[in-house]
MISEZA-90135 format. One record per residue (C-alpha): residue number from 1; x, y, z; residue in one letter; chain. Coordinates in nm, 2 decimals. Example, Ala and Ser with C-alpha at 12.3 -4.5 7.8 and 13.67 -1.06 7.14 Angstrom:
% residues 2
{vexlum: 1&east: 1.23&north: -0.45&up: 0.78&fimar: a&zadren: A}
{vexlum: 2&east: 1.37&north: -0.11&up: 0.71&fimar: s&zadren: A}
% end
This chain:
% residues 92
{vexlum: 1&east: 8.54&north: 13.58&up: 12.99&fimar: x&zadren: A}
{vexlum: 2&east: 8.33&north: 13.89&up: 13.13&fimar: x&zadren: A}
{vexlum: 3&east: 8.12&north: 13.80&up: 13.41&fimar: x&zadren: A}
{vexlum: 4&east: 8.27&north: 13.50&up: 13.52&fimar: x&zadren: A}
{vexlum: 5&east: 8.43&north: 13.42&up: 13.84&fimar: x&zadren: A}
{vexlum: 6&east: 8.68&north: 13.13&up: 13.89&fimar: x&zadren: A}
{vexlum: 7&east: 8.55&north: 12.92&up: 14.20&fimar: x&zadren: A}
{vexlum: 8&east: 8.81&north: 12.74&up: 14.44&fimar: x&zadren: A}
{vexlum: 9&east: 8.71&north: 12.40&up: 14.32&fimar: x&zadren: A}
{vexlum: 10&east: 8.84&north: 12.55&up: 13.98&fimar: x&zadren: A}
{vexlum: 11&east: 8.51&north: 12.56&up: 13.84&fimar: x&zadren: A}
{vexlum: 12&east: 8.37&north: 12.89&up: 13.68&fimar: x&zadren: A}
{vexlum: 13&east: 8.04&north: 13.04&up: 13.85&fimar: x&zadren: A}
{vexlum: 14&east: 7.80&north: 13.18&up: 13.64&fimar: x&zadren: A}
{vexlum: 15&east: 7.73&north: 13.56&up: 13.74&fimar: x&zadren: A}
{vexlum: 16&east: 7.38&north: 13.63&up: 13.83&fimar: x&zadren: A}
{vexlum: 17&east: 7.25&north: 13.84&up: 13.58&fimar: x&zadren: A}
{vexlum: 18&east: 7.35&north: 13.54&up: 13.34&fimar: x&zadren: A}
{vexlum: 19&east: 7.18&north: 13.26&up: 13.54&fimar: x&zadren: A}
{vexlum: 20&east: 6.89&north: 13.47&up: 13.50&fimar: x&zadren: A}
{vexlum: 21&east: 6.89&north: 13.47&up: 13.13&fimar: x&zadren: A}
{vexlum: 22&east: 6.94&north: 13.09&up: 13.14&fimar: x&zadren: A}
{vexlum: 23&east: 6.65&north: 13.00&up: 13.37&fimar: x&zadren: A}
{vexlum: 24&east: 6.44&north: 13.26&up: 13.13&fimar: x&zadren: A}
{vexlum: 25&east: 6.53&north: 13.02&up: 12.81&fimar: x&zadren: A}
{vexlum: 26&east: 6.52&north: 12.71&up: 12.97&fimar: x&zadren: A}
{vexlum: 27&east: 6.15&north: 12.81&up: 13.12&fimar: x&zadren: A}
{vexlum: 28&east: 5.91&north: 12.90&up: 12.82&fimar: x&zadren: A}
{vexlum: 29&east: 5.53&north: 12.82&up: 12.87&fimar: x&zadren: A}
{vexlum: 30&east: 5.51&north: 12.71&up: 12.49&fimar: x&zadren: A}
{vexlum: 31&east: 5.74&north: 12.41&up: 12.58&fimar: x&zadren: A}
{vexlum: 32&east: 5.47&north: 12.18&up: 12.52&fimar: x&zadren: A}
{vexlum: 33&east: 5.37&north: 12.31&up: 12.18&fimar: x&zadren: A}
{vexlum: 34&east: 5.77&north: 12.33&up: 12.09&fimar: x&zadren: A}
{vexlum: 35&east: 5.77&north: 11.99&up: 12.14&fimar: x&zadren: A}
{vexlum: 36&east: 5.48&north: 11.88&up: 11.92&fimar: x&zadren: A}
{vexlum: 37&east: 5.61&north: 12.09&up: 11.65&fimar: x&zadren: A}
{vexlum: 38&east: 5.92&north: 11.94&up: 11.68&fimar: x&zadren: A}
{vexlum: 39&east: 5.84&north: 11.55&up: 11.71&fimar: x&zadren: A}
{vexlum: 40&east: 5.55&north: 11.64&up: 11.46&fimar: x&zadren: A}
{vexlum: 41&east: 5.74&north: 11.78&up: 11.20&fimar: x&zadren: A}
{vexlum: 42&east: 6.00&north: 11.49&up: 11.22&fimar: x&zadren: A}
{vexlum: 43&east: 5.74&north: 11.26&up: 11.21&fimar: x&zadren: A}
{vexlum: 44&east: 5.58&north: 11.40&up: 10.92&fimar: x&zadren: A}
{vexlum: 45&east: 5.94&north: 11.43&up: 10.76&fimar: x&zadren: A}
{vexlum: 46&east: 5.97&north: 11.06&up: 10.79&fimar: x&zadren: A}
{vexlum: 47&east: 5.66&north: 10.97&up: 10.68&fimar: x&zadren: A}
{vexlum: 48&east: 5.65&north: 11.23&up: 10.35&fimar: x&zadren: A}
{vexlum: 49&east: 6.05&north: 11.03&up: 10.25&fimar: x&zadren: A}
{vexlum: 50&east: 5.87&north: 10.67&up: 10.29&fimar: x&zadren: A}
{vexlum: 51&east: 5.55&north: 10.72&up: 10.15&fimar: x&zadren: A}
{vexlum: 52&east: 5.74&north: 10.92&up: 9.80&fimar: x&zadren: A}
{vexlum: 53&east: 6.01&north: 10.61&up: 9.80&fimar: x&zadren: A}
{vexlum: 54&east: 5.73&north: 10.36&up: 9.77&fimar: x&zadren: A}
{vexlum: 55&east: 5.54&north: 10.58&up: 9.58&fimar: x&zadren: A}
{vexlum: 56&east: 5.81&north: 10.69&up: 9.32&fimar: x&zadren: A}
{vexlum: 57&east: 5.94&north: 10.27&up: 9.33&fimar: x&zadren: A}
{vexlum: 58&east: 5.54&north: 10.16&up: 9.23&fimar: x&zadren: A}
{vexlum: 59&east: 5.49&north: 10.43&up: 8.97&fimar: x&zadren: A}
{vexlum: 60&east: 5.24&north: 10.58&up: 9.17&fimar: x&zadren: A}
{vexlum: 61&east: 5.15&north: 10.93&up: 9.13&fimar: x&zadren: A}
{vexlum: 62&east: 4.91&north: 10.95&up: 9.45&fimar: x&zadren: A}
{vexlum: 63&east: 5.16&north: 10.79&up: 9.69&fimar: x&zadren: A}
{vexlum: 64&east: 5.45&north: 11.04&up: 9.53&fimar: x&zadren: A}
{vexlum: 65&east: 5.23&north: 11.32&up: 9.58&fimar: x&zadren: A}
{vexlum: 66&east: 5.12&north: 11.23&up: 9.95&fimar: x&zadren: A}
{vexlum: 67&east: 5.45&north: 11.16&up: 10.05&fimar: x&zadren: A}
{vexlum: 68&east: 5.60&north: 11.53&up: 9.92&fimar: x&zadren: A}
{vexlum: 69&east: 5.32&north: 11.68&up: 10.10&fimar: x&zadren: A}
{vexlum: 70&east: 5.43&north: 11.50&up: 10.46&fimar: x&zadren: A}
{vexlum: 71&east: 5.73&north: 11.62&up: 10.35&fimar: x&zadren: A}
{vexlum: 72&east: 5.62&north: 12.01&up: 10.27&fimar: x&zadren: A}
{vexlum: 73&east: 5.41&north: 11.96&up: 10.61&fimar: x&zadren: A}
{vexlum: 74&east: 5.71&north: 11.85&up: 10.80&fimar: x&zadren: A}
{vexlum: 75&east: 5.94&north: 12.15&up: 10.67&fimar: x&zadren: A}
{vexlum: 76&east: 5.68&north: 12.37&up: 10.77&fimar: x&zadren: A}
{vexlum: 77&east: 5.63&north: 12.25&up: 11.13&fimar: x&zadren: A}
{vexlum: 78&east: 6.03&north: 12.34&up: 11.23&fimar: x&zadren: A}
{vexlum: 79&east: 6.03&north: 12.65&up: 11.06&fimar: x&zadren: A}
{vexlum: 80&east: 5.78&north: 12.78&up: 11.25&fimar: x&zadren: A}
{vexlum: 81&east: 5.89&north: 12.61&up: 11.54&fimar: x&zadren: A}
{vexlum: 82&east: 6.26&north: 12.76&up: 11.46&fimar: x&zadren: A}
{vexlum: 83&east: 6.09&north: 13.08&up: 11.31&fimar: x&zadren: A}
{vexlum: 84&east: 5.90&north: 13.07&up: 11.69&fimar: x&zadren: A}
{vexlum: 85&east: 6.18&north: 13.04&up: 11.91&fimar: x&zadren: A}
{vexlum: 86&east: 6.40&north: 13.32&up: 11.75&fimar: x&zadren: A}
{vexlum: 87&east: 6.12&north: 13.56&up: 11.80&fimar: x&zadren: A}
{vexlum: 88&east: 6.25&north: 13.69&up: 12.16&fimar: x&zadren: A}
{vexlum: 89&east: 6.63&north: 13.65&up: 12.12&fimar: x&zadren: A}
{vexlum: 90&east: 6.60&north: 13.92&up: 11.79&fimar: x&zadren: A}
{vexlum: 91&east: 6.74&north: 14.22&up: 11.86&fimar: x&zadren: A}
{vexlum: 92&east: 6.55&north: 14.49&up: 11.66&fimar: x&zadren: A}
% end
């Protein structure tokens, strides 16, 4: 356990240079758009599995298709939202 002190209440402290790290994650300025990628693409996920249940239960080859595009759609969003937040913590 490198860079970590024991504390008299028994609790470990957190060295600096790690704090600093943390606060860097924990403080993007794309939060906002992580979170609409996320949320959307869930949504969309959710959606895409309703509409291609109704639409594979009713025969219905529009429905079916809409519903695997919500589904394609949804994918996409959290890959690149994944894809995104992997970007800076890739060690080239």
């Amino acid at each position: 356990m490198q860079g970590l002190r024991k504390s008299w209440g028994g609790r470990k402290k957190i060295a600096p240079h790690q704090r600093t790290r943390r606060n860097m994650v924990a403080q993007t300025s794309d939060g906002h758009v992580f979170l609409i990628k996320k949320l959307g693409g869930l949504f969309a996920i959710i959606l895409g599995c309703l509409l291609t249940a109704v639409g594979v239960t009713f025969e219905s080859g529009g429905t079916t298709f809409l519903g695997v595009l919500f589904l394609v759609l949804g994918a996409g969003l959290l890959v690149l939202k994944i894809v995104r937040r992997n970007e800076g913590s890739s060690s080239s």
